[in-house]
C-alpha positions in Angstrom: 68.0 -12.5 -158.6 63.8 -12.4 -159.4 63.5 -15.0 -162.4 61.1 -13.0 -164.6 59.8 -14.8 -167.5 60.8 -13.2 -170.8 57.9 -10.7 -170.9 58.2 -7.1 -171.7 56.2 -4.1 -169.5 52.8 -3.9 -171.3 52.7 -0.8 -173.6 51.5 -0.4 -177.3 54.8 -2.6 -178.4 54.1 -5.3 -175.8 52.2 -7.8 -178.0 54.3 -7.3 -181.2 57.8 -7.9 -179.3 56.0 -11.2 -177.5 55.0 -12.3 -181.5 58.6 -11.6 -181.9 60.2 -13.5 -178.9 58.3 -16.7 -180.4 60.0 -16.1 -183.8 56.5 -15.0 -185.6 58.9 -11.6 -186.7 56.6 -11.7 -190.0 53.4 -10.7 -188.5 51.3 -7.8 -190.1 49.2 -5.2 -187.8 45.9 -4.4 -189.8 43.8 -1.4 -188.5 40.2 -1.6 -189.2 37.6 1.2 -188.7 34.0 0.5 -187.5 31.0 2.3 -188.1 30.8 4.4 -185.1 34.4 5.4 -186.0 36.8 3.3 -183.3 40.1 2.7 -185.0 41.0 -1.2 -184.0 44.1 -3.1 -184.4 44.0 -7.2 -186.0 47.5 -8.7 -186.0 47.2 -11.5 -188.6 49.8 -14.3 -188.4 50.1 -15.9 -191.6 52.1 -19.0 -191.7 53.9 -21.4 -189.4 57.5 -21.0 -188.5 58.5 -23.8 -190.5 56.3 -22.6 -193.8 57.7 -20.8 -196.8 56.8 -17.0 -197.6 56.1 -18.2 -201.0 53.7 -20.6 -200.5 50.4 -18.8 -201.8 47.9 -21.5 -201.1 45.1 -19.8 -199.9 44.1 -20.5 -196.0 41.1 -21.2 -193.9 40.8 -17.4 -191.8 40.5 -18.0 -188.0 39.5 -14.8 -186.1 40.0 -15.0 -182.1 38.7 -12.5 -179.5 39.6 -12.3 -175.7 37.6 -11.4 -172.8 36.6 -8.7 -171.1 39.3 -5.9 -169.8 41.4 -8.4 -171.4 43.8 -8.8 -174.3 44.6 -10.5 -177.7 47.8 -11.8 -175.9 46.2 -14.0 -173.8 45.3 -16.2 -176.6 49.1 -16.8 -177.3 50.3 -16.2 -173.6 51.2 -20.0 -173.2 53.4 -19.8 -176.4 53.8 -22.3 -178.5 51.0 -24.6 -176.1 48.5 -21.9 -176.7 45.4 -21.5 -179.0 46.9 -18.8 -181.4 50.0 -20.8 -182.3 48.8 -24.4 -182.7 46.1 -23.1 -185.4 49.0 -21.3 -187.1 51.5 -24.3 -186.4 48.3 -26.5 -188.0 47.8 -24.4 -191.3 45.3 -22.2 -190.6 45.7 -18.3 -191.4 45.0 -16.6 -187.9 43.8 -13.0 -186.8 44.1 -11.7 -183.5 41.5 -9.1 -182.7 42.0 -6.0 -180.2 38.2 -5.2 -179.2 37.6 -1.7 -178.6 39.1 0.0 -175.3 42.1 -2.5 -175.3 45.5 -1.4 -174.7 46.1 -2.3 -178.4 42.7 -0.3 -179.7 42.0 2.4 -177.8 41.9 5.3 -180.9 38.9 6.9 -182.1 38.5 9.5 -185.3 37.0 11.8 -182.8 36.8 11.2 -179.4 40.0 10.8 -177.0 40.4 8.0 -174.4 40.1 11.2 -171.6 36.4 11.9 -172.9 33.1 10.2 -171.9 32.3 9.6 -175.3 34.9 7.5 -176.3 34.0 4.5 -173.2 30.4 4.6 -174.0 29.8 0.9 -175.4 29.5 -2.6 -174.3 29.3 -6.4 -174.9 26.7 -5.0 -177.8 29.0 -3.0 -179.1 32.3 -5.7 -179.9 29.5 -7.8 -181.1 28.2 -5.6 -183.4 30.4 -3.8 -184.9 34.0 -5.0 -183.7 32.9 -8.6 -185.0 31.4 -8.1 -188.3 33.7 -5.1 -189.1 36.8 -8.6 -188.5 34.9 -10.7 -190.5 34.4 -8.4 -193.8 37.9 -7.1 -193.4 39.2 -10.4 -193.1 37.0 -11.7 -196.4 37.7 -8.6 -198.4 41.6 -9.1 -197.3 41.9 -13.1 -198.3 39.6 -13.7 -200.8 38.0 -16.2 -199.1 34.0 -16.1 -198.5 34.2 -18.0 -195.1 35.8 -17.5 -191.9 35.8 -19.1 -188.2 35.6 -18.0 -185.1 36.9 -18.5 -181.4 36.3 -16.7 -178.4 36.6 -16.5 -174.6 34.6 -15.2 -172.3 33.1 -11.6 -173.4 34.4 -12.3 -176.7 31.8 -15.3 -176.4 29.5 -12.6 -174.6 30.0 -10.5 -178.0 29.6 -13.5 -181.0 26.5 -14.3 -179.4 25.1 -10.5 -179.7 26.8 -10.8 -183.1 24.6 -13.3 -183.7 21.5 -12.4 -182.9 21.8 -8.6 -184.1 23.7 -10.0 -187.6 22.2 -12.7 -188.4 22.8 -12.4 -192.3 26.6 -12.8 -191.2 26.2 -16.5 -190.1 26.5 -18.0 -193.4 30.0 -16.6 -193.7 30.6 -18.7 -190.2 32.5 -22.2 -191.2 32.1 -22.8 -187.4 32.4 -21.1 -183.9 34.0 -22.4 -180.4 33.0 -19.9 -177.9 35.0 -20.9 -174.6 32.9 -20.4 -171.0 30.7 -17.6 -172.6 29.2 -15.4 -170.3 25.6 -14.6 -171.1 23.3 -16.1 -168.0 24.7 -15.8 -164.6 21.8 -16.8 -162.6 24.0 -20.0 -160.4 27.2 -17.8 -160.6 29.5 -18.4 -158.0 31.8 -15.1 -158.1 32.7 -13.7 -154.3 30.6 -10.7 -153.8 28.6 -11.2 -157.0 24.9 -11.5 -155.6 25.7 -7.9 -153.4 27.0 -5.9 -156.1 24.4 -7.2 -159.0 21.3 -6.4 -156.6 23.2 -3.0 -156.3 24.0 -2.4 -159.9 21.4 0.9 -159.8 23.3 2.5 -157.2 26.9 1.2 -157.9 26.1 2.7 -161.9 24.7 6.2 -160.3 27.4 6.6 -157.8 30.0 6.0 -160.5 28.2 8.2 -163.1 27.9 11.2 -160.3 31.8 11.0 -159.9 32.8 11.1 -163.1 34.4 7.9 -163.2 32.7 6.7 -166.1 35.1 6.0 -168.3 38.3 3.4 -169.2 38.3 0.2 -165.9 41.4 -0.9 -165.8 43.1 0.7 -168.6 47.1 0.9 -169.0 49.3 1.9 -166.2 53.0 0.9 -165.8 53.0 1.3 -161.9 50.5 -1.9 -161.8 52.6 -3.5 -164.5 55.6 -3.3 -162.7 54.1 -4.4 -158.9 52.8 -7.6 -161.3 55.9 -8.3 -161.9 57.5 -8.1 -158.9 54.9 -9.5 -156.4 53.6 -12.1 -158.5 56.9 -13.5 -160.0 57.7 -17.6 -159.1 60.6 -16.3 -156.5 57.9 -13.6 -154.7 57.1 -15.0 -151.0 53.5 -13.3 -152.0 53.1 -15.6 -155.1 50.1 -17.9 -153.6 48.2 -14.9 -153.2 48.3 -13.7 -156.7 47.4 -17.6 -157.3 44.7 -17.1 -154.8 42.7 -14.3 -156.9 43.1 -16.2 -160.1 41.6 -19.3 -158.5 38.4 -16.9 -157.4 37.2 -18.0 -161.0 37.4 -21.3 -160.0 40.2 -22.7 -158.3 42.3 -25.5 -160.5 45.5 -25.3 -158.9 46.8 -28.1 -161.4 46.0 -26.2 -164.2 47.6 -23.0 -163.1 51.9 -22.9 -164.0 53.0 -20.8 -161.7 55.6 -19.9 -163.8 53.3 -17.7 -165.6 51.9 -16.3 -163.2 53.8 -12.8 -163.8 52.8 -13.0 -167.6 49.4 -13.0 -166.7 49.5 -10.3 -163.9 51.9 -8.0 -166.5 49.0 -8.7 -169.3 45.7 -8.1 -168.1 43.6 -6.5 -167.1 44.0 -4.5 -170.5 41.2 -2.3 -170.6 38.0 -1.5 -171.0 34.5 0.2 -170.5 32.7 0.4 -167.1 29.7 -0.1 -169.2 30.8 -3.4 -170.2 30.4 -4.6 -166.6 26.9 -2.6 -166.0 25.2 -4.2 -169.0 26.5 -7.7 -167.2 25.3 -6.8 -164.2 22.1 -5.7 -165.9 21.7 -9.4 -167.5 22.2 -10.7 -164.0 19.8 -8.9 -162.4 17.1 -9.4 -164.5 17.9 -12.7 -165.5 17.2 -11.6 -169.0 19.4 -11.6 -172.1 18.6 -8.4 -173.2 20.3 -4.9 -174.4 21.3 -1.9 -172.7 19.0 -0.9 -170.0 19.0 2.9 -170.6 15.6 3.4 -168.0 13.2 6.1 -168.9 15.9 6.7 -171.8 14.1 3.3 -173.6 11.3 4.5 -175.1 13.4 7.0 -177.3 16.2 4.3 -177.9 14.1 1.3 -178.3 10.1 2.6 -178.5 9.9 0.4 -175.8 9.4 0.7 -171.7 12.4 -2.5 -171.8 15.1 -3.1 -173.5 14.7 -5.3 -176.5 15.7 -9.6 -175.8 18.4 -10.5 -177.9 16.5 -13.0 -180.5 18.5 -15.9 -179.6 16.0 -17.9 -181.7 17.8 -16.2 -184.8 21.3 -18.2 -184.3 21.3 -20.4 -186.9 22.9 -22.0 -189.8 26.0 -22.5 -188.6 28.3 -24.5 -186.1 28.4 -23.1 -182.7 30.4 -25.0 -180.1 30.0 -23.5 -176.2 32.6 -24.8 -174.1 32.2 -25.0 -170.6 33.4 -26.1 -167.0 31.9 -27.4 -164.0 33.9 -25.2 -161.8 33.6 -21.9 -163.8 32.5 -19.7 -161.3 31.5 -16.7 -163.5 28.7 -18.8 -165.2 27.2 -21.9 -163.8 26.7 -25.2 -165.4 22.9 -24.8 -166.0 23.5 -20.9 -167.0 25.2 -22.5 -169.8 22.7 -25.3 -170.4 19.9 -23.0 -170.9 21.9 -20.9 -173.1 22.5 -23.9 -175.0 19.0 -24.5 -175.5 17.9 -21.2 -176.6 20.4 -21.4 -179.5 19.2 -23.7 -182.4 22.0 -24.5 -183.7 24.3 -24.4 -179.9 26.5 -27.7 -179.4 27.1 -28.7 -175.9 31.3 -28.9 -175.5 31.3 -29.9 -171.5 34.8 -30.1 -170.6 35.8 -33.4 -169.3 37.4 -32.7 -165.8 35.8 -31.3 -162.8 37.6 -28.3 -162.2 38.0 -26.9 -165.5 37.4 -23.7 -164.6 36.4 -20.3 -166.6 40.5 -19.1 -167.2 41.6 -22.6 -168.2 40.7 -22.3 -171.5 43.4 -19.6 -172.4 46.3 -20.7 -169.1 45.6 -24.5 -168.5 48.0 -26.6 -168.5 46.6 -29.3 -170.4 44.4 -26.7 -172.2 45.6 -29.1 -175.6 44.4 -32.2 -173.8 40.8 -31.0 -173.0 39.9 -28.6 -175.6 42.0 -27.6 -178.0 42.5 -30.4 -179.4 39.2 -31.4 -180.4 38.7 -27.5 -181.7 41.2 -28.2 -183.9 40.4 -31.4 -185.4 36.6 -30.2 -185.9 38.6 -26.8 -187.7 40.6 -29.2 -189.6 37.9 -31.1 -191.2 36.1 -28.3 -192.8 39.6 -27.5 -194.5 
């Protein structure tokens, strides 16, 4: 018999029934309209198994984002080992944001998930809107005039452009841990990476020509369910489904292959194809900058280029970026000349050589290297 770990297909119920399975039956799903009109879902947990209903002393607010084409179950995937759970377990009121284009927030008050419209956003946009629209909704919700923040990978990506497009939002930030952000990618070792980014004009106009512009990787049970059978512990085909988690940087003791079919069942989750362009953009040019729209610019931005993201702005607050040697998305000095540009950036190099760029949501000592220490700095602003 296939030993399946208790997971459920991914559909819109997925996430709550996983919340459920860990005994967190007491969640609340919040929806929260931006600006520009995308209808998002938050699930807020907000006390430990072992804590009363009754107990109305008021909680520090922790809001967590995933990465790209991800979702907000990876950030609880590992159960009661993961990020979400310990800073519930350890007193802290959490939220777990869907960004845009996720399987959990893909409504809009006008434009369908079938329509162009509805894909046409980026990094920019989760930073800012998606972010800020979290963090007032969160304030308004609590009481409380201060959050934090955690993030991997594009949700890094997005508090950065946050950030530097909201600056006035920093002094709501307690303090940030942004976990193998991806913003530079000048020494990234991806497969394949250097080919497609010096073809990012033709792979964008080939895709735009075809129509195909829309949701990458959005829901589809037929994947789900090949995930779960050719990547469960028992499938002879398991070490291959290993094999293209490791091409972010292979860890092998880091990676329980036990939850392997979780993670192939769970992501990806959805998302825009511009979200990839506008990295591919930043890689090309080298330049953390916004949406390169061409001979579109001058009547977006009054400008031939697209506008730098003032990096110099980032301040007045905590901002941890975590980082590993062997994260092959971003290289190590990708990451330290992000850290310079940010005034108020603290370096958070992981101590072991082959922490890698997923290891901060699946590791197996993920508590050991990071989490941790992000919970004791949390801790002692509380």
């Amino acid at each position: 018999m296939i030993n399946v770990f208790p997971i459920c297909i991914k559909t819109k119920n997925c996430w709550f029934q996983f919340l459920e399975k860990h005994n967190y039956t007491y969640y609340e799903n919040h929806t929260i309209i931006t600006p520009d009109k995308y209808i998002l879902t938050t699930v807020r947990i907000p006390r430990g198994l072992n804590e009363s209903s009754s107990n109305t002393t008021k909680k520090h607010p922790v809001i967590l984002l995933h990465g790209i084409w991800s979702n907000p179950q990876d950030l609880i995937l590992m159960g009661p080992n993961s990020i979400g759970f310990l800073l519930v377990e350890s007193g802290f009121d959490v939220y777990l944001m869907a960004s845009r284009g996720n399987t959990y927030s893909t409504a809009h008050e006008y434009f369908s998930t079938d329509s162009v419209e509805y894909w046409d956003f980026g990094f920019d946009e989760v930073g800012r809107y998606d972010i800020p629209c979290n963090i007032d909704y969160v304030k308004n919700l609590t009481g409380n005039s201060n959050v934090s923040f955690i993030g991997h990978s594009q949700g890094g990506t997005s508090f950065v452009t946050f950030a530097a497009t909201r600056p006035e939002y920093l002094k709501s930030i307690t303090s940030a841990h942004l976990f193998a952000p991806v913003v530079y990618m000048d020494y990234s070792r991806l497969p394949f990476f250097s080919v497609i980014k010096n073809n990012q004009m033709t792979l964008e106009a080939v895709v735009t020509n075809l129509g195909l512009n829309k949701g990458v990787f959005t829901y589809n049970p037929i994947i789900t369910v090949l995930g779960m059978i050719f990547c469960n512990i028992e499938s002879p085909l398991i070490e291959i489904c290993a094999s293209l988690l490791g091409i972010q940087g292979p860890d092998p003791d880091q990676l329980n292959r036990t939850k392997i079919t979780v993670m192939a069942t769970n992501d990806p989750a959805g998302g825009s194809f511009k979200q990839l362009i506008h990295y591919l953009q930043v890689a090309q040019s080298g330049k953390f900058r916004e949406y390169n729209y061409y001979n579109q610019n001058q009547k977006i931005y009054q400008q031939e280029e697209p506008p730098l993201y003032n990096l110099t702005a980032i301040n007045g607050t905590l901002l941890h970026i975590w980082y590993g040697e062997n994260d092959f998305f971003t290289g190590e000095k990708d990451y330290k000349k992000l850290i310079s540009e940010i005034p108020c950036a603290i370096a958070k190099k992981v101590e072991n050589e082959l922490w890698n760029h997923i290891d901060f949501a699946f590791a197996i000592e993920s508590y050991k290297y990071v989490y941790r220490h992000v919970l004791d700095e949390l801790l002692s602003h509380v």
